[in-house]
N, C-alpha and C positions, 0 to 999 in steps of 0.2 A: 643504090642505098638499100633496097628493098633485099638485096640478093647478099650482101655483106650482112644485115642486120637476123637474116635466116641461119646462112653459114656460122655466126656467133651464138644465137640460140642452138642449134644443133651441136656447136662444139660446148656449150654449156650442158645440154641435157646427157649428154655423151662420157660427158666428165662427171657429174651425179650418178648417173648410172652406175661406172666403172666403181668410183669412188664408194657406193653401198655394196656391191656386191664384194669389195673386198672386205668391206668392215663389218658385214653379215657372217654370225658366227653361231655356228648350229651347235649344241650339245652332244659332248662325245661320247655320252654315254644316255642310254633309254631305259627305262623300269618299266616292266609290266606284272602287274597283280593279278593272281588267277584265286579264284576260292578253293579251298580243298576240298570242301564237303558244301553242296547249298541246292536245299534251304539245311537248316541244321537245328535241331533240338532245342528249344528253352533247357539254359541248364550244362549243355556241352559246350566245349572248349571250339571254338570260332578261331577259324585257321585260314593263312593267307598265304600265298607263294610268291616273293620276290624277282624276279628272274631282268639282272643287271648284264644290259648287251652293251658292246662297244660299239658306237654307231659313227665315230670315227674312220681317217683313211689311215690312220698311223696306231702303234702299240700303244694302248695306255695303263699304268699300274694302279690300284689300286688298293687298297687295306680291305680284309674282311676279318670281322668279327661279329659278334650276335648282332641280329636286327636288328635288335632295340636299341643298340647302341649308337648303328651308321645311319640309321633313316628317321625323319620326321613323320609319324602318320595322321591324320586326323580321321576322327571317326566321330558320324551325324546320327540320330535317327531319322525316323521321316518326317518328324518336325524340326528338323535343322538341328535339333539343340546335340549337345555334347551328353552322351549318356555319364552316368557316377565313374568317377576314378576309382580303381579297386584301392587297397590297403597297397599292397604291392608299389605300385605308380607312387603313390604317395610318400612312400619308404625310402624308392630311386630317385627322387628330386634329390638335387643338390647334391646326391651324395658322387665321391670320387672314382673314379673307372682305370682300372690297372687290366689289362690287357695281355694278353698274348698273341694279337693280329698276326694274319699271314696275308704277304702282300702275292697280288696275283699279277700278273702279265698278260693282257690280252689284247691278241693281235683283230685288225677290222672285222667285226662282224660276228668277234668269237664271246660268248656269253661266261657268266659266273653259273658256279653250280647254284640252283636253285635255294632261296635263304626265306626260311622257314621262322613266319612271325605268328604266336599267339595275342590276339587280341584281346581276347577273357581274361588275360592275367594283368590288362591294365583299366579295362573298361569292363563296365556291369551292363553285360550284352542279356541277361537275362529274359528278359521282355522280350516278347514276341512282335513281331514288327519287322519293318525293313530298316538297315544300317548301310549307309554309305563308307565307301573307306577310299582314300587317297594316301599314298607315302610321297616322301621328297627325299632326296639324297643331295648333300651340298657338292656341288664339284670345286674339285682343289683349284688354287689359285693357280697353280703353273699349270691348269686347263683352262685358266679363263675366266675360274670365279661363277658364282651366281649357283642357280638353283634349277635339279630335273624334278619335274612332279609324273609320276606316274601315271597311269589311265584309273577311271574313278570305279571301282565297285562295289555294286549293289549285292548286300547278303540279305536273306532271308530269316528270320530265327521263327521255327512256327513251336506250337504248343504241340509235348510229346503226346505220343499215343501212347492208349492203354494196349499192354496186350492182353491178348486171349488167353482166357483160364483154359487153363488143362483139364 
């Protein structure tokens, strides 16, 4: 009894096993956010670098068009809160998006050219302080659906300096 009721336990954990590793499904594609410039000025334009890799084993396509359009980003200060929406942000709510995307082809491993998001022209990054930033990008349904969040970055914004009189 003892040696049948082992053998059934093992052919159950066996079949959980099998049965998760095939329905474990990893994201085909990864987003990494680099700063352009940090720390950066009170005052200038707060710049971010997108860089979409295919972290898939197979070709996947994609659309690209401006950032603001394909990715979700949020942006904190260092008390969590949501800095001011510019005029801007609040113009592009709601309104409709006509396009001229070009869809890319990449095969494992091979990345998008680098997609270039200003932050200043939606948030009032003014204030000096630290800004957290994460993007998401939704992935299409005939990959599976759901959601990639990027890695999370810290910018700096300090108060300019004066310069020297001549």
């Amino acid at each position: 009894m003892k040696t049948s009721l082992k053998r059934a336990l093992t052919l159950i954990i066996l079949t959980v096993c099998s049965a998760s590793s095939f329905g474990s499904t990893t994201a085909p594609f990864t987003l990494t956010l680099e700063a352009e410039e940090n720390p950066v000025k009170a005052g200038s334009e707060v710049k971010a670098d997108i860089t979409l890799q295919n972290s898939s084993n197979r070709a996947i396509h994609v659309n690209l068009s401006l950032a603001e359009m394909e990715y979700t980003f949020e942006v904190r200060d260092s008390q969590d809160r949501i800095p001011p929406e510019t005029e801007y942000a609040r113009k592009a709510k709601g309104r409709g998006y006509f396009s001229n995307d070009q869809i890319f082809y990449l095969q494992p491993g091979e990345s998008l050219p680098k997609d270039l998001l200003v932050l200043t022209k939606f948030y009032d990054m003014s204030r000096p302080g630290k800004y957290t930033i994460q993007v998401s990008r939704a992935i299409p349904k005939e990959l599976g659906g759901g959601t990639v969040k990027s890695n999370t970055l810290t910018i700096t914004v300090v108060e300019p300096t004066a310069e020297p009189a001549k």
